[in-house]
N, C-alpha and C positions, 0 to 999 in steps of 0.2 A: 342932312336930315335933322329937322325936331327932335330937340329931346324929348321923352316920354315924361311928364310930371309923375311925381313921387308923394308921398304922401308929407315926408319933410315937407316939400315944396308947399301942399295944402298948410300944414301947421305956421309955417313961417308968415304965407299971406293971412290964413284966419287970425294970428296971433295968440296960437295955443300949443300945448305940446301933442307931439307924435301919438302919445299914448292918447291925448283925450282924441282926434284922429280915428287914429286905429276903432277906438272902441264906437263911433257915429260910423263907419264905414261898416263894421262888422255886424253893428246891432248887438255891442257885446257889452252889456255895463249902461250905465248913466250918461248921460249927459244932458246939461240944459236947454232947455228949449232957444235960448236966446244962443249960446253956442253952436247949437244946431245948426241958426241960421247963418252963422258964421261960415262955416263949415261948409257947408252948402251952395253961398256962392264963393266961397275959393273953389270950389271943385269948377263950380262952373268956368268960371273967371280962367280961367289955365286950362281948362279939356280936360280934367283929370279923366284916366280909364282905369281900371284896376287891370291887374293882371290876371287875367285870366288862369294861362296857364299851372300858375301857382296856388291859385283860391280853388282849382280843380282838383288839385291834389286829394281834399278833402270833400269829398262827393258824396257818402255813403258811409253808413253808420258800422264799428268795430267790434261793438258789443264789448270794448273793453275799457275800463276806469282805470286810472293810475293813482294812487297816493304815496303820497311823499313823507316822509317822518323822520328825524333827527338820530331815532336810537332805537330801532327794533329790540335791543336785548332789554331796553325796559318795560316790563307786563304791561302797564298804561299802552303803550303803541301797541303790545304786541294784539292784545285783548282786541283794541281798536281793529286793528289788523283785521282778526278772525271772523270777528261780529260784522264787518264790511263785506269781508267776504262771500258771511254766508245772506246776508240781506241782497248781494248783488246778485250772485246765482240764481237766488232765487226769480230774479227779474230778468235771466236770462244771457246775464254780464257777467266776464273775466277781471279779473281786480290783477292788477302790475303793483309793486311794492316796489317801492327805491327809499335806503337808508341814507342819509346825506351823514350823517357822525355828525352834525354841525356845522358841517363846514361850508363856506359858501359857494365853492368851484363846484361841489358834491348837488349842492342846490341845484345850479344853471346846470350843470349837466342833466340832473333828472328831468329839468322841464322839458331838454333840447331833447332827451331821448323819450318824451313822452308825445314830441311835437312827430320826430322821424316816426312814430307806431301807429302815428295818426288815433290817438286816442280818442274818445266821448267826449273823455269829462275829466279833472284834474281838480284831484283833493292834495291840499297841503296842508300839513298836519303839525303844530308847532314846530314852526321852522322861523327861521330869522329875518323871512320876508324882506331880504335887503333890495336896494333899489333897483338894480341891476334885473331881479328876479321880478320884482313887479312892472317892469316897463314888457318883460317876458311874456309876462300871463298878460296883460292887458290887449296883446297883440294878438291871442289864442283866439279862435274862431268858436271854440268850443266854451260847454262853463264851467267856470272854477270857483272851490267851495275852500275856502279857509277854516279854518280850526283851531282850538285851546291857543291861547297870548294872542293871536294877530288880532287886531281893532281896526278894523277900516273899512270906509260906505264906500270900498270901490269893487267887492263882490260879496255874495254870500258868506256870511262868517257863522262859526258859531263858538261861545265863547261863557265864559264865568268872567262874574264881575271882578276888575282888574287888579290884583292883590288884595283880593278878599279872603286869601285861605289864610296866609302868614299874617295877616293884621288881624283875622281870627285867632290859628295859635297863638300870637303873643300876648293879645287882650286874656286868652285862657291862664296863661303861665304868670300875669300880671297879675292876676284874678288870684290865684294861687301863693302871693306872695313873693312873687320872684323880683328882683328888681336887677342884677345883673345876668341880661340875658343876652347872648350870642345869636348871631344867624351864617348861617350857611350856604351859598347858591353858588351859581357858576350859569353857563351858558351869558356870558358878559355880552354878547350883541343881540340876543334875540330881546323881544319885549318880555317873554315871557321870565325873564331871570331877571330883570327890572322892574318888572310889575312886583316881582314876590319879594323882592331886597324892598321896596315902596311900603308893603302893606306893614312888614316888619316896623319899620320905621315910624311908619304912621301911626299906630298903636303904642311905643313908646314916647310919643311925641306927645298923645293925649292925656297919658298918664304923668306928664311931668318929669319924665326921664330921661335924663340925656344919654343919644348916642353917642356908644364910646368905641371910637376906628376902630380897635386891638381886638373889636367881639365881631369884627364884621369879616366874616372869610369867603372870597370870590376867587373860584377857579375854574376854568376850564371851557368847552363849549359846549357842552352836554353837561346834563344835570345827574351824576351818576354816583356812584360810591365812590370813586375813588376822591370827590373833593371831601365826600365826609369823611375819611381813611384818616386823608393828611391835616382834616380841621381837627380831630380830634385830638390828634396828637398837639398841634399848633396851642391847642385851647389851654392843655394841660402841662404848657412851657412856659408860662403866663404867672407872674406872680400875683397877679387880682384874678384869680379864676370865675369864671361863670358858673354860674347853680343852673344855669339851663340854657338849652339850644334850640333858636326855631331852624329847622331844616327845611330848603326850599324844597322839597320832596323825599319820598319814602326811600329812595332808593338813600340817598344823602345820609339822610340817619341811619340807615344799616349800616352805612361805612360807616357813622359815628360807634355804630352801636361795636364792632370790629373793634376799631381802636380802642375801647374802653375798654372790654372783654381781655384785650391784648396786654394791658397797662394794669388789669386788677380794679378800673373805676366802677364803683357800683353806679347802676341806674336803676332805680331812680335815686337812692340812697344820697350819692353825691353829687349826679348828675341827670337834671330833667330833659328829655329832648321828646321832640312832636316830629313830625312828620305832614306831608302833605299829599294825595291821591288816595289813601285807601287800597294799595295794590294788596295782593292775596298776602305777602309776606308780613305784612304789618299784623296782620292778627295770627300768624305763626310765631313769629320770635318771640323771645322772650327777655327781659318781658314785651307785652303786647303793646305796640307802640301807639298811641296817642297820636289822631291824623286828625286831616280834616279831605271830605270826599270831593272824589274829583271824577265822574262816572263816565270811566272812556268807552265804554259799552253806549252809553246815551247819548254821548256826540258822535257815533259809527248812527246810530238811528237817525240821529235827526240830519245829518249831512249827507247821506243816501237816500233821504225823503225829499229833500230838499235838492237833488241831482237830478234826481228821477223827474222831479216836478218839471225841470226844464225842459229836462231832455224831452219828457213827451208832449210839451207845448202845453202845459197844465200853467204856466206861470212861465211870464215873460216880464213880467216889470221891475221895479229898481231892485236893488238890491236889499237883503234883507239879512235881520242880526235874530239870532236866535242864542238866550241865555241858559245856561246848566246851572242850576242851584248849588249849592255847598252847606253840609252838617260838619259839625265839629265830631268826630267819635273819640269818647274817652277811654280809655283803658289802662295799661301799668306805668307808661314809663311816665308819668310824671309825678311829683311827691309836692307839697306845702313846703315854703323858706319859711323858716323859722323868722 
């Protein structure tokens, strides 16, 4: 008996990958007109059939969305979260939440158990988009909407421009008279803990300052307090100490702000640090930390307008980037170097 051609078999004759494939069979994503034609007659060329069986699976619509997120325990997600929530109900939709911590097994599993629920729609929400995970979604039937770090015209994203918060705070603390300034991140494989170690950089770069390794502290896959806990202590074992810290986000400097509290360091006094998202706890502590905004509430809006649009046939064309602006908000924890 004939073998049944496969869609490998398609890509191997077209001379393109599975994923670009997948996404001209499905109608899901981009692809070039000239590829198309590729495409097209390899199916021919070989009989391609789809499977039936299997493309039936998904027949009829769940009313439910999945989103994916890295770290529910920090507000950013969680906010996101909520605002999602109530935007989908309101249209008639159940929202699925899956925490991945980071980690990439965590990833593939969320998409695999969002593939078995036969979801709508699949929001991924600063997550690490590794390769594995995008050959995943590209093969989804359904649409999928990216979020905060990811940069790519292979679906819907929405996003801030890319280490524009930390090349902000530093340009601030620079402005400020700082010149030995620390930074802080973690999540080491996602874009989004590159983009903000980048913008850092970037901003001492233009002021003529050289990066010094001993100020730069990366841990962990999540961007959480606990890397600023251990930078802070790290910082203040240092015999060229820093007069200030950018923190790849809010949560980061509260563990800085910990370790300082813990050790007797004044902030701002002896030490400046910023912040980045604007979560609720930034204008609680004390003192009131110095961010730059990152509105998870406005990317739950625009990425569930933007789902919807699909899903009701409102918008079928390529893919589209929608950006979130960013303010600097001042407040205590930063002081003038002398």
């Amino acid at each position: 008996m004939k073998r049944r051609a496969t869609i490998k078999d398609i890509a191997l004759e077209a001379g393109v990958a599975v994923s670009t494939v997948s996404r001209y069979i499905n109608s899901n994503g981009y692809v070039e007109e000239e590829t198309g034609k590729k495409i097209a007659e390899a199916i021919k060329q070989l009989d391609y059939r789809p499977n039936r069986l299997a493309r039936g699976l998904k027949t009829s619509s769940t009313k439910n969305i999945v989103l994916i997120v890295p770290d529910i325990q920090n507000p950013f997600y969680s906010t996101m979260s909520v605002v999602s929530q109530r935007l989908l109900k309101e249209e008639g939709y159940t929202l699925s939440l899956f925490n991945t911590f980071g980690n990439m097994k965590e990833e593939m599993d969320s998409v695999k158990s969002a593939v078995m629920m036969g979801t709508d729609g699949i929001i991924l929400a600063g997550g690490h988009f590794y390769s594995e995970v995008k050959e995943m979604l590209l093969g989804m039937e359904v649409p999928v909407i990216l979020a905060n770090g990811i940069d790519t015209d292979l679906f819907d994203v929405v996003l801030c421009d890319e280490g524009e918060s930390t090349y902000m705070a530093t340009k601030y603390l620079i402005e400020q008279g700082h010149k030995k300034i620390a930074f802080v991140g973690a999540a080491v494989n996602s874009q989004t803990g590159k983009n903000r170690e980048n913008g850092y950089r970037r901003a001492l770069e233009e002021a003529r300052i050289s990066v010094d390794s001993s100020y730069v502290f990366i841990m962990g896959n999540v961007l959480d307090s606990d890397a600023g806990h251990k930078a802070g202590y790290y910082f203040s074992a240092l015999k060229e100490k820093p007069t200030a810290v950018c923190c790849a986000n809010d949560l980061i400097a509260l563990g800085v702000y910990q370790a300082c509290n813990e050790m007797g360091v004044d902030i701002p006094g002896q030490i400046s640090i910023t912040g980045v998202d604007d979560i609720i706890y930034s204008d609680l502590c004390n003192p009131k930390l110095t961010t730059i905004t990152n509105d998870s509430a406005e990317y739950a809006r625009i990425f569930v307008r933007a789902l919807l649009e699909r899903l009701n046939g409102e918008y079928e064309g390529k893919p589209r980037k929608y950006r979130i602006q960013r303010k600097l908000i001042i407040r205590d924890s930063v002081a003038k170097s002398n």
